[in-house]
C-alpha positions as CSV (number, residue, x, y, z in Angstrom):
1,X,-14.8,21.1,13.5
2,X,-10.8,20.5,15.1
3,X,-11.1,20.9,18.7
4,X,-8.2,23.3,19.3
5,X,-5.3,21.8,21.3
6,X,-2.5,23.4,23.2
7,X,0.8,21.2,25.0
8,X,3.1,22.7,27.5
9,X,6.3,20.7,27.0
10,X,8.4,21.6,30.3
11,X,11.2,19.6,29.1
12,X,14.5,19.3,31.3
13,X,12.7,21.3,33.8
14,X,11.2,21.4,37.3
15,X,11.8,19.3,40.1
16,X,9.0,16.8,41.8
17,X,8.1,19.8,44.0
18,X,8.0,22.6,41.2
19,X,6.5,20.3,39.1
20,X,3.5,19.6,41.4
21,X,2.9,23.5,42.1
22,X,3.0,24.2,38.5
23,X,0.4,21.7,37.8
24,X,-1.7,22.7,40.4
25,X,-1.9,25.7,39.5
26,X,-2.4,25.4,35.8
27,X,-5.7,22.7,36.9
28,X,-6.9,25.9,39.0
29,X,-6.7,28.5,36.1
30,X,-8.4,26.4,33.5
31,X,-11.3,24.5,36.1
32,X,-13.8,24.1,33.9
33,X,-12.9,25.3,30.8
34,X,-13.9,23.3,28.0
35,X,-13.4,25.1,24.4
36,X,-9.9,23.4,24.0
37,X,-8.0,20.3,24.9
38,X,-5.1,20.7,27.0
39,X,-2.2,18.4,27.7
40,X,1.0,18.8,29.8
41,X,4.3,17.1,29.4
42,X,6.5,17.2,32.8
43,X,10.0,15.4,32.9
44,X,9.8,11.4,34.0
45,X,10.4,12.1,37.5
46,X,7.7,14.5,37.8
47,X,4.9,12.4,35.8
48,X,3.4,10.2,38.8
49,X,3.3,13.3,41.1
50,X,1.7,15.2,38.2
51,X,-0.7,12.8,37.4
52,X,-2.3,12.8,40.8
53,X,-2.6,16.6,40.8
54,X,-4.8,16.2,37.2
55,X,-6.4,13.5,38.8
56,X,-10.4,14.3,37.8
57,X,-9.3,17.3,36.1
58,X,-9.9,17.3,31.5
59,X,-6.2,18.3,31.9
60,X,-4.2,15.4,29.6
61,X,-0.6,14.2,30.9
62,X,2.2,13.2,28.6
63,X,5.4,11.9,28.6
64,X,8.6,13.6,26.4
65,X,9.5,10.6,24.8
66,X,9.1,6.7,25.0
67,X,11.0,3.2,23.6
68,X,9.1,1.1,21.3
69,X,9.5,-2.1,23.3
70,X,7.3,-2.9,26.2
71,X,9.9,-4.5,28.2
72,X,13.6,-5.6,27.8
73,X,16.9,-4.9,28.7
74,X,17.2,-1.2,27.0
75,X,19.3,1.0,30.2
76,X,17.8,3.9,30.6
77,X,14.5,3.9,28.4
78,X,11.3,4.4,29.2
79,X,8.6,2.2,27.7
80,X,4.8,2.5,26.5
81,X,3.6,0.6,29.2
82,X,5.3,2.7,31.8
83,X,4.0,5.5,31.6
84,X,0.5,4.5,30.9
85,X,1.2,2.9,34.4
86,X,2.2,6.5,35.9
87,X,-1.1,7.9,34.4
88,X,-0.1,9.3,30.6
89,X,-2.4,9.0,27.7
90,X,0.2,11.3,25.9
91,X,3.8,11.1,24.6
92,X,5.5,13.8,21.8
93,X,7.3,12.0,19.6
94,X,10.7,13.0,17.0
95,X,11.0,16.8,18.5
96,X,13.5,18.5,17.1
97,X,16.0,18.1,20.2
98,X,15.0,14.3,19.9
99,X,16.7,14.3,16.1
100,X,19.4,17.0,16.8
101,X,21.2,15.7,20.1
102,X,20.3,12.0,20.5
103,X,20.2,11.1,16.9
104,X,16.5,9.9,16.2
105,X,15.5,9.4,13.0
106,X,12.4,8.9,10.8
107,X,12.3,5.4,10.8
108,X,13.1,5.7,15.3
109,X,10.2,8.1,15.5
110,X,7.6,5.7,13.1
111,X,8.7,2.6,15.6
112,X,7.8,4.9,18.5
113,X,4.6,6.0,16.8
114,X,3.8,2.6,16.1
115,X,3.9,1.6,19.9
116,X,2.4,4.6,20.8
117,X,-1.1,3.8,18.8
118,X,-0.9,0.4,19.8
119,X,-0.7,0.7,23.4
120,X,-3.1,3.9,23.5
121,X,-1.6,6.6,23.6
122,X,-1.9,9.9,22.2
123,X,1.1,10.7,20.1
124,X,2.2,14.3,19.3
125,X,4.6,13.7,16.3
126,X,7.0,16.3,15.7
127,X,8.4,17.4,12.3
128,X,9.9,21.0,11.3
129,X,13.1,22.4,9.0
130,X,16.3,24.2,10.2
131,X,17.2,27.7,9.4
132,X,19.7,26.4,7.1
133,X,16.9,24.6,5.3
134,X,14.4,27.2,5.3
135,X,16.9,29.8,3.0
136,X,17.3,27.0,0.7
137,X,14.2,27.0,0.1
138,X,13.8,23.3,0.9
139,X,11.0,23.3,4.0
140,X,8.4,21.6,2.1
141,X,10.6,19.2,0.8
142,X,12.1,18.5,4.5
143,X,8.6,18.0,6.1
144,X,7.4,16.1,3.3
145,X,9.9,13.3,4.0
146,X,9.9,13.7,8.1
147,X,6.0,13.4,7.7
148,X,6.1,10.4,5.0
149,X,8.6,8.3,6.7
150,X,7.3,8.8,10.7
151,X,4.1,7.9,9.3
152,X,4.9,5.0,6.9
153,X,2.3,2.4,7.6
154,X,-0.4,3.7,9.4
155,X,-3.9,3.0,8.9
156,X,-6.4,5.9,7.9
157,X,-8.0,5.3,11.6
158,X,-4.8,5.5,13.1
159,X,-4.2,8.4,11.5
160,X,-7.0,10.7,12.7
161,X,-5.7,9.7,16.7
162,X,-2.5,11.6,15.7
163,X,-1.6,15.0,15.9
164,X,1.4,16.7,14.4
165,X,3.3,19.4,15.9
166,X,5.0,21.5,12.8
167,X,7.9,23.0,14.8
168,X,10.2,25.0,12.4
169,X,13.9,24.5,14.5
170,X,15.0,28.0,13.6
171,X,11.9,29.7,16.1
172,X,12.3,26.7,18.9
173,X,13.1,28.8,21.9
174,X,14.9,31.6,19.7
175,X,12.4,34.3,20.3
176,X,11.7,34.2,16.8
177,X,8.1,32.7,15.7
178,X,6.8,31.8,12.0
179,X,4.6,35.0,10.9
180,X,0.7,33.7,11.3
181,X,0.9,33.9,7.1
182,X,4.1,31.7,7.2
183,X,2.6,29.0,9.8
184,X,-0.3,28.9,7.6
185,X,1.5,28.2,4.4
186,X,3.3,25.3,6.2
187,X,0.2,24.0,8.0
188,X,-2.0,24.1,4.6
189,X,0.6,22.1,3.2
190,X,0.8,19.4,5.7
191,X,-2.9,19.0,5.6
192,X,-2.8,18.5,2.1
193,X,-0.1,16.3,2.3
194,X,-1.9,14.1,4.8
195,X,-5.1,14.0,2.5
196,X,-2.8,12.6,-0.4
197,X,-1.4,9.9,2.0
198,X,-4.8,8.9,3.4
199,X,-7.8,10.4,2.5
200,X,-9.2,14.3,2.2
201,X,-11.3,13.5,5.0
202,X,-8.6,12.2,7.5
203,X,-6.4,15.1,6.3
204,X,-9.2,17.3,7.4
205,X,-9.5,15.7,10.7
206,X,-6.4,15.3,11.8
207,X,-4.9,18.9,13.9
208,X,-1.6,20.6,13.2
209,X,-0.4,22.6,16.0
210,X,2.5,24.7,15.5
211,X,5.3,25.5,18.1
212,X,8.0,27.6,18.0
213,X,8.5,30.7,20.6
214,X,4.5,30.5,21.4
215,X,3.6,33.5,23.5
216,X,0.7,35.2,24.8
217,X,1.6,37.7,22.1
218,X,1.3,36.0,19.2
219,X,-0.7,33.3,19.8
220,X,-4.2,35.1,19.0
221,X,-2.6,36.0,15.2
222,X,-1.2,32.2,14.9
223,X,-4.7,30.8,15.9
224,X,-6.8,33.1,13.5
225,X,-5.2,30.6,10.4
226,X,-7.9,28.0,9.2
227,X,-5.3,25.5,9.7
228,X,-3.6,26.0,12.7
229,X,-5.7,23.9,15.3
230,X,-3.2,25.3,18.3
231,X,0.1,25.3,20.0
232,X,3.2,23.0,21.4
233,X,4.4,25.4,24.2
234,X,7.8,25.2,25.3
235,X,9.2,28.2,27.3
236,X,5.8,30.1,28.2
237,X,4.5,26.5,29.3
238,X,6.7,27.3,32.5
239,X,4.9,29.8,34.3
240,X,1.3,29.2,34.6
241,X,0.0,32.1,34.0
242,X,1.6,32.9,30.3
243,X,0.2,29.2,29.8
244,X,-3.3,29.5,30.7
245,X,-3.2,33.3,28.9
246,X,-1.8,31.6,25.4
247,X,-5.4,28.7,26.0
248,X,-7.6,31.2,26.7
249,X,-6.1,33.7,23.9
250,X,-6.0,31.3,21.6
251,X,-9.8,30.2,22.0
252,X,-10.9,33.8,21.7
């Protein structure tokens, strides 16, 4: 049985401050509750102050991104190493902003990944179509390749410390989220996918969450699929009470 999992990605938001109060607040609401595992993912400036407020908490911290190296003269990067040292055990890798405005690529993401298994941590990897895409009637094909090449030479045990965030860029903070029957569709077909490239077993192990305009909503509809194992939250990760009410909905 997949333990259910749910992110709040904050991304370019909150200050040290807001960022602290958020967290808090988010530890209160969910003391103690155990059916799901729940991870959030402040800015860089707001991770050391964030991990002390988790600090004994079952509350996960990750970072938004990372560098592959360890060490070196890349201005402006952020490396494995680091943010282990600030308290992560997380990172998202290869979300669709990642790709669309700074360029990363399949091969950038499986370096990333790579780093990300060897130094311990978690990795969230990212993969989703366009709206453009989608008409075409090309998804599978799109998420097939993202998912083949970020994952090119992992192990099977490597594999099953993954999990992959189907994201379709049309419903990223549009308002508009994958019907539960459309989210199930692409999540079936991932898991296949992953069988083929590693075992039936592994494919069965590893959890899909989808993300995409994730409200409390809709998130009870979305979780009902067999293979939708919970939710990347991006907008409704903001406020902590549409946060906790999409964990708790979603476990019901």
């Amino acid at each position: 049985m997949r333990k259910p999992i749910f992110g709040g990605n904050w991304k370019m938001h909150k200050a040290i401050r807001e960022a602290e109060t958020l967290a808090r607040e988010i530890r209160l609401k969910l003391e103690g509750w155990g059916k799901a595992e729940v991870v959030i993912f402040p800015p860089f400036t707001a991770l050391k102050t964030v991990s002390g407020v988790l600090s004994g908490s079952s509350i996960g911290l990750g970072a938004q991104n990372m560098f592959w190296e360890k060490e070196g003269a890349f201005t402006g990067e952020i490396s494995p190493l680091m943010l282990k040292d600030v308290g992560c055990s997380w990172v998202i890798l290869g979300h669709s902003e990642r790709r669309k405005y700074f360029g990363e690529t399949d091969e950038l993401v499986n370096r990333k990944l790579k780093a990300a298994l060897h130094f311990k941590l978690s990795p969230v990897v990212c993969v989703g179509e366009t709206l453009e895409e989608r008409k075409k009637g090309r998804e599978e094909e799109v998420v097939e390749g993202q998912i083949r090449e970020s994952l090119r030479g992992i192990s099977p045990q490597e594999a099953e410390k993954i999990v992959i965030a189907y994201e379709p860029v049309w419903a990223i903070g549009t308002g508009v989220v994958a019907t539960p029957e459309e989210a199930q569709r692409m999540h079936q077909f991932i898991r296949k996918l992953l069988g083929e490239i590693f075992s039936p077993s592994v494919g069965e192990k590893i959890r899909i969450q989808y993300g995409g305009s994730v409200k409390p909503e809709n998130i009870r509809g979305l979780m009902a699929q067999e293979d939708v194992d919970g939710a990347l939250v991006g907008g409704a990760s903001l406020e902590a009470n549409s946060f906790v009410e999409i964990v708790k909905g979603g476990c019901l």
